[in-house]
C-alpha positions in Angstrom: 0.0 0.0 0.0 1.2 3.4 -0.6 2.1 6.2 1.4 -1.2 8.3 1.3 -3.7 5.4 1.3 -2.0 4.5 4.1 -2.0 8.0 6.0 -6.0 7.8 5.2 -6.3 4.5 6.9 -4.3 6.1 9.5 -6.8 9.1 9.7 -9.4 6.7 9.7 -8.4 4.8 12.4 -8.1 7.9 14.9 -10.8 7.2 17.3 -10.1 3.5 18.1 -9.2 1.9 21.5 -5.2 1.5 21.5 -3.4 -1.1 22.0 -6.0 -3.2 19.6 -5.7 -6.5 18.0 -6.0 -6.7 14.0 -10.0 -7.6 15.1 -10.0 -4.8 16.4 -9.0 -2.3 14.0 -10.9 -4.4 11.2 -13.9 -4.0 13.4 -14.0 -0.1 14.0 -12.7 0.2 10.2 -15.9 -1.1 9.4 -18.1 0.4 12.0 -16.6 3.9 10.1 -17.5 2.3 6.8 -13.8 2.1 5.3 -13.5 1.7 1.9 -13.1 -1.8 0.8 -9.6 -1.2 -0.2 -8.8 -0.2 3.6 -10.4 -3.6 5.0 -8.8 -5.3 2.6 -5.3 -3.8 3.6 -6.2 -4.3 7.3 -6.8 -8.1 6.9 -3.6 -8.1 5.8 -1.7 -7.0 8.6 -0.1 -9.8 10.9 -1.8 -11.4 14.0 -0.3 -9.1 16.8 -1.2 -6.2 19.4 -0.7 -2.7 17.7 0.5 -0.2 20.5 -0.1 2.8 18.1 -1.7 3.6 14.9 1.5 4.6 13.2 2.8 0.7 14.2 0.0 0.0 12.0 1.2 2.5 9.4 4.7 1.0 9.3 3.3 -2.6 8.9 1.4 -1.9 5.9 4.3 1.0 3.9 7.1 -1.3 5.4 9.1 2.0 6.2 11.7 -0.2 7.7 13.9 -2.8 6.0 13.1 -6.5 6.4 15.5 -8.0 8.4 17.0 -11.3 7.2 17.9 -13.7 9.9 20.8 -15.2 8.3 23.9 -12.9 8.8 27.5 -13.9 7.3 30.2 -15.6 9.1 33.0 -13.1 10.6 35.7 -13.6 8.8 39.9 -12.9 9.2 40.4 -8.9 8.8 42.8 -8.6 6.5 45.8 -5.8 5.8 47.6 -3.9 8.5 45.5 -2.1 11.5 45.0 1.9 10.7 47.6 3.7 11.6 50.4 0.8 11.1 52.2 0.2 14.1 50.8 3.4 15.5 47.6 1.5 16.2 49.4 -0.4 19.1 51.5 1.9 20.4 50.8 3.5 24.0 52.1 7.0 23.3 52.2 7.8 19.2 52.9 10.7 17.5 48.9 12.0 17.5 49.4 14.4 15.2 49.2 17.7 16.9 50.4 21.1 15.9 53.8 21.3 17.1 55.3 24.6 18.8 57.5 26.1 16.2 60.2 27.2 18.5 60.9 23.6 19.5 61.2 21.8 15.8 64.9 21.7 15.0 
């Protein structure tokens, strides 16, 4: 569903008792005579307690990615650390602007 269907629905469903069940919202969708299109979209949405309308929202524009549950293996880093053997050492040169005076 897109964006401003979905901000309708969300308009819509204003006045209903949160947190709701899909029932629920299906039910006061229809008792505020939502388009078909709306129901449809609502019978849609998964089996689950919606704390707020814009929960709903996200569910049906899927505003955030899908997360995948298989993730890769970590693997050996490979090359020298930043910095070279800087990266290790306890008191490197950071850097800094250097007094003038004291640079031969």
């Amino acid at each position: 569903m897109d964006t401003a269907p979905t901000a309708e629905l969300q308009a819509l469903l204003e006045g209903v008792d949160l947190p709701a069940e899909k029932d629920a919202l299906l039910a006061y969708a229809v008792s505020q005579r939502a388009e078909p299109v709306f129901i449809a979209a609502l019978r849609e949405l998964p089996e689950r307690e919606y704390q707020s309308i814009d929960e709903v929202g996200e569910e049906l524009v899927r505003v955030q990615p899908v997360r995948h549950e298989e993730h890769a293996s970590p693997h050996e880093e490979s090359g020298a650390p930043p910095g070279g053997d800087a990266y290790t050492d306890p008191s490197p040169d950071t850097g800094q602007v250097r007094d003038l005076d004291s640079v031969d």
